[in-house]
VMD Tcl script that draws the C-alpha trace (Angstrom):
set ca {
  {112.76 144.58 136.16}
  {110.83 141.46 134.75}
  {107.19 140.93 136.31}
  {108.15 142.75 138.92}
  {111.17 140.93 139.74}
  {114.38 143.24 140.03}
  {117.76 142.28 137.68}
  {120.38 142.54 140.07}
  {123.28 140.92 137.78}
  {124.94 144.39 137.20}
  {125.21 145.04 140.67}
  {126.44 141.50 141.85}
  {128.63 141.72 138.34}
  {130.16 145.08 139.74}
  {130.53 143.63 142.92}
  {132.66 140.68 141.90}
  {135.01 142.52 139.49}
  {135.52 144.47 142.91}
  {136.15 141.34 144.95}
  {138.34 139.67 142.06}
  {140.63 142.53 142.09}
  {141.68 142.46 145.49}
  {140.20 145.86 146.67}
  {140.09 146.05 150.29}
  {137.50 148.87 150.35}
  {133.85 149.53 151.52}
  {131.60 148.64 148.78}
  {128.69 151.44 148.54}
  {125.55 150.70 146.58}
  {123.63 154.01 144.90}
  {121.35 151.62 142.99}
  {117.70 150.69 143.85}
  {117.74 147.48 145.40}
  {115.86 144.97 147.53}
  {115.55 145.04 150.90}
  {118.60 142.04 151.24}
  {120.98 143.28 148.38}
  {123.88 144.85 150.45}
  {124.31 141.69 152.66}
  {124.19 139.32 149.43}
  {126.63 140.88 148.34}
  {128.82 141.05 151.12}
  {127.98 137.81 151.63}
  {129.48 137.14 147.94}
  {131.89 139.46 148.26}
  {133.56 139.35 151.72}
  {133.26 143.08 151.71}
  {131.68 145.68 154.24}
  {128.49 146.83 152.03}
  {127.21 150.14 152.65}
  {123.90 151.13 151.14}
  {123.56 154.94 150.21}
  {120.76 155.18 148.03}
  {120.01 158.54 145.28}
  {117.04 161.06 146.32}
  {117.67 163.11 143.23}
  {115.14 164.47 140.76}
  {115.37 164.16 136.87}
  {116.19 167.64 135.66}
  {117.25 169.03 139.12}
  {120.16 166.14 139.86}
  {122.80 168.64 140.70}
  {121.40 170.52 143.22}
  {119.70 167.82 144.77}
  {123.12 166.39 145.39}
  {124.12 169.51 146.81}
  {121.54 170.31 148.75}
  {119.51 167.04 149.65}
  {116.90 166.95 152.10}
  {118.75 163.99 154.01}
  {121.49 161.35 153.47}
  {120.57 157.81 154.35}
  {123.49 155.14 154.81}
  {123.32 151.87 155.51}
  {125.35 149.10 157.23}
  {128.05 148.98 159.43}
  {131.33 151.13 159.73}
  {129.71 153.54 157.83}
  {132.41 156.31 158.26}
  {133.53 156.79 155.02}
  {130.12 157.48 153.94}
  {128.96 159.45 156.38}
  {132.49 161.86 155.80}
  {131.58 161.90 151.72}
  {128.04 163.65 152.54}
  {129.01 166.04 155.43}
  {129.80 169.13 152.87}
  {125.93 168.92 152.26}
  {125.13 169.92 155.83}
  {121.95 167.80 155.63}
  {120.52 165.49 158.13}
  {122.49 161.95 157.96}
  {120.51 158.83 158.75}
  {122.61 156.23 159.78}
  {120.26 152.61 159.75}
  {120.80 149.06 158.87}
  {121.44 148.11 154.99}
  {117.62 146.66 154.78}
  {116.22 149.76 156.50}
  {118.29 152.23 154.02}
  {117.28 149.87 150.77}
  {113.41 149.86 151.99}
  {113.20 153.43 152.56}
  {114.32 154.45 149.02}
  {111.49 151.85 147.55}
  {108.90 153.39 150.39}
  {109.52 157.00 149.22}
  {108.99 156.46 145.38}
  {106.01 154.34 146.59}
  {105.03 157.37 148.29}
  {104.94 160.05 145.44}
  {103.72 157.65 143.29}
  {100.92 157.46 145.85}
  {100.78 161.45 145.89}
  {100.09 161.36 141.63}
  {97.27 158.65 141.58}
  {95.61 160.38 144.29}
  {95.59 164.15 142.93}
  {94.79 162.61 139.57}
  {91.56 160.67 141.62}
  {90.84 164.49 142.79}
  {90.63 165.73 139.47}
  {88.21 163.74 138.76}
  {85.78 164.54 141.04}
  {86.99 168.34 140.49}
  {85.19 167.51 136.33}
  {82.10 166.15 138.14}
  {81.72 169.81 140.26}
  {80.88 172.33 138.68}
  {83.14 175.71 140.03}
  {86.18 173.46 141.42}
  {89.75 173.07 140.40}
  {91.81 170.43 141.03}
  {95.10 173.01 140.50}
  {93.42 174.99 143.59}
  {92.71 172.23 145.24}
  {95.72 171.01 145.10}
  {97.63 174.42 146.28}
  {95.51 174.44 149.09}
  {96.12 171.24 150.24}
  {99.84 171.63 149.68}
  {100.71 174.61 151.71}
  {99.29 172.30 154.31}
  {102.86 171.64 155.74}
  {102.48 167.77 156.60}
  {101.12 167.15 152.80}
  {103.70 169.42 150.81}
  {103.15 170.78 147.38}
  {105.42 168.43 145.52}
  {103.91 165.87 143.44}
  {100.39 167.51 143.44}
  {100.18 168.44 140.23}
  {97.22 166.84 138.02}
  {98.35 165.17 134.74}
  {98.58 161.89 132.80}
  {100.35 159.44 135.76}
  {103.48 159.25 136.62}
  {106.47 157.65 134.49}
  {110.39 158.05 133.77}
  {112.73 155.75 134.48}
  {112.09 155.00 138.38}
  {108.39 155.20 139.94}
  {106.77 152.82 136.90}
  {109.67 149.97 138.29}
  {109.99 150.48 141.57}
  {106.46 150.62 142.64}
  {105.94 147.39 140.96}
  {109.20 146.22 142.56}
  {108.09 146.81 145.62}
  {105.02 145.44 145.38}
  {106.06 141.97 143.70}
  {108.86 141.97 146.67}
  {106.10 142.40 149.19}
  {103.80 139.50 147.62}
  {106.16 137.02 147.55}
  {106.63 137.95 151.54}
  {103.43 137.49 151.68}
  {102.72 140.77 152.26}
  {99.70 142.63 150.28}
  {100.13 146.23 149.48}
  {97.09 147.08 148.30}
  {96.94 150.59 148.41}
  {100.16 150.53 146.29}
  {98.58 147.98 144.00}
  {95.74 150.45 143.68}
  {98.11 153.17 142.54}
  {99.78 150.98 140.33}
  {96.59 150.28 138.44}
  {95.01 153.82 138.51}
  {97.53 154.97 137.10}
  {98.17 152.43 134.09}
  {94.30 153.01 133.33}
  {94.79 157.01 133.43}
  {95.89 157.34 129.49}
  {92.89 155.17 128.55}
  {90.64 157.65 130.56}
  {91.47 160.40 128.98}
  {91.14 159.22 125.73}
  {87.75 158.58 126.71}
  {87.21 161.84 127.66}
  {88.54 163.27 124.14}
  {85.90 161.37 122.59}
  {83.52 162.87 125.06}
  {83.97 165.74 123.78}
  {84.96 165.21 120.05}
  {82.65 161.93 118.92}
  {85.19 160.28 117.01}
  {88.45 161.04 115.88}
  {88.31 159.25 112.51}
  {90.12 161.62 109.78}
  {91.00 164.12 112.63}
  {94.97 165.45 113.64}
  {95.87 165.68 117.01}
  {98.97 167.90 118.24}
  {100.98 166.99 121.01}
  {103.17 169.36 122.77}
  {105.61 167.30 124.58}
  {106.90 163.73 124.87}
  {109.14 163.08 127.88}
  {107.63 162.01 131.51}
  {108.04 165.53 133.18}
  {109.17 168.52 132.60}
  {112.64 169.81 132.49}
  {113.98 166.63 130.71}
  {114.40 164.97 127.64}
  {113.54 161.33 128.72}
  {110.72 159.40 127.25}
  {110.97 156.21 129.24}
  {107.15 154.80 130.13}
  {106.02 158.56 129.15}
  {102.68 158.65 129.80}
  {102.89 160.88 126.78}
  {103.60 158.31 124.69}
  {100.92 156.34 125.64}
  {98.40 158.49 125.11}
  {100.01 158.92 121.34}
  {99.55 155.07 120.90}
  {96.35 155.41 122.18}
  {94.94 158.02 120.05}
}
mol new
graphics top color blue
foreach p $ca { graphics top sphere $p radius 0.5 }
foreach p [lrange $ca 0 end-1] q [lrange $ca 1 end] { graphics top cylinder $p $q radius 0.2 }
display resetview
């Protein structure tokens, strides 16, 4: 992911080791990809392409394999796909390969969406005096249509998925000529949220000159061990 730009040449490098073997079988794509990807490839390929794209969580893969909250698949004579996910039991989606590749980029861009605004809540929560955003945000989450997931106040969102694909997304959408500016506004909140707590710190402490600072935790979330675009390595860096 440069600028914004997805690299695809893994994928289309997969897919013509596939091709240059002489496999006669359904080519299913589990990546991230642009809206387009699947019939590029089949395109390149001379292969039916099925997009399937992952739902899972870091830290809770397994059973969100097992028990996902629906399968989407992609394409045409989608069979095989469709008979791989029926031990889960869960709803199956069956769509076109763009529609199945967009939804997976709309549904990060979501929760991303979710973070940044929570976070926005919080601050207005510091400027009340009595409030909370972790009450707050309960109380809006048992609210059925809204969901408690992703409502929990912090330092922004990072990992290994929502930093890239919202700014996939968004770059794929501009050069459509398509502006997403709520997205864009998430994207940005949340890049300036390390810096804002930092000011905040000084609020509080003047200056930090000759002071140590302890830092319980490094990864992106909880529950895993990866520091990719950790927002808690930011604020490190910052501090």
């Amino acid at each position: 992911n440069k600028g914004g730009k997805v690299d695809l040449s893994h994928v289309l490098s997969a897919s013509r080791d596939v091709s240059e073997h002489g496999y006669a079988r359904p080519i299913i794509i589990k990546s991230t990809v642009p809206p387009g990807t699947a019939k590029m490839v089949s395109k390149n390929t001379g292969l039916n392409v099925i997009s399937n794209p992952e739902f899972t969580r870091e830290g809770s893969a397994v059973y969100d394999t097992e028990h996902p909250d629906r399968v989407i698949i992609g394409g045409q004579n989608t069979g095989i796909a469709e008979k791989i996910w029926s031990f889960t039991g869960a709803p199956i989606v069956v769509t076109s390969n763009e529609n199945a590749e967009l939804i997976k980029y709309a549904s990060n861009a979501f929760l991303a969406t979710k973070i940044s605004f929570i976070n926005q809540i919080a601050d207005l929560c510091e400027k009340i005096p009595g409030s909370d955003v972790q009450v707050v945000a309960k109380g809006m989450g048992l609210d059925r249509r809204i969901g408690l997931d992703f409502l929990r106040a912090g330092l922004g969102y990072g990992g290994s998925c929502l930093p890239k694909d919202t700014v996939a997304i968004s770059a794929f959408a501009k050069e459509r000529g398509v502006d997403l500016s709520i997205l864009n506004a998430v994207i940005t909140y949340n890049e300036s949220r390390v810096e804002n707590l930092v000011g905040k710190i000084l609020q509080i402490n003047g200056s930090l000159k000759g002071k140590r600072v302890c830092v319980l935790g490094l990864s992106f979330k909880d529950n895993t061990d990866d520091i990719r675009e950790s927002r808690a390595l930011a604020l490190v860096n910052e501090l």
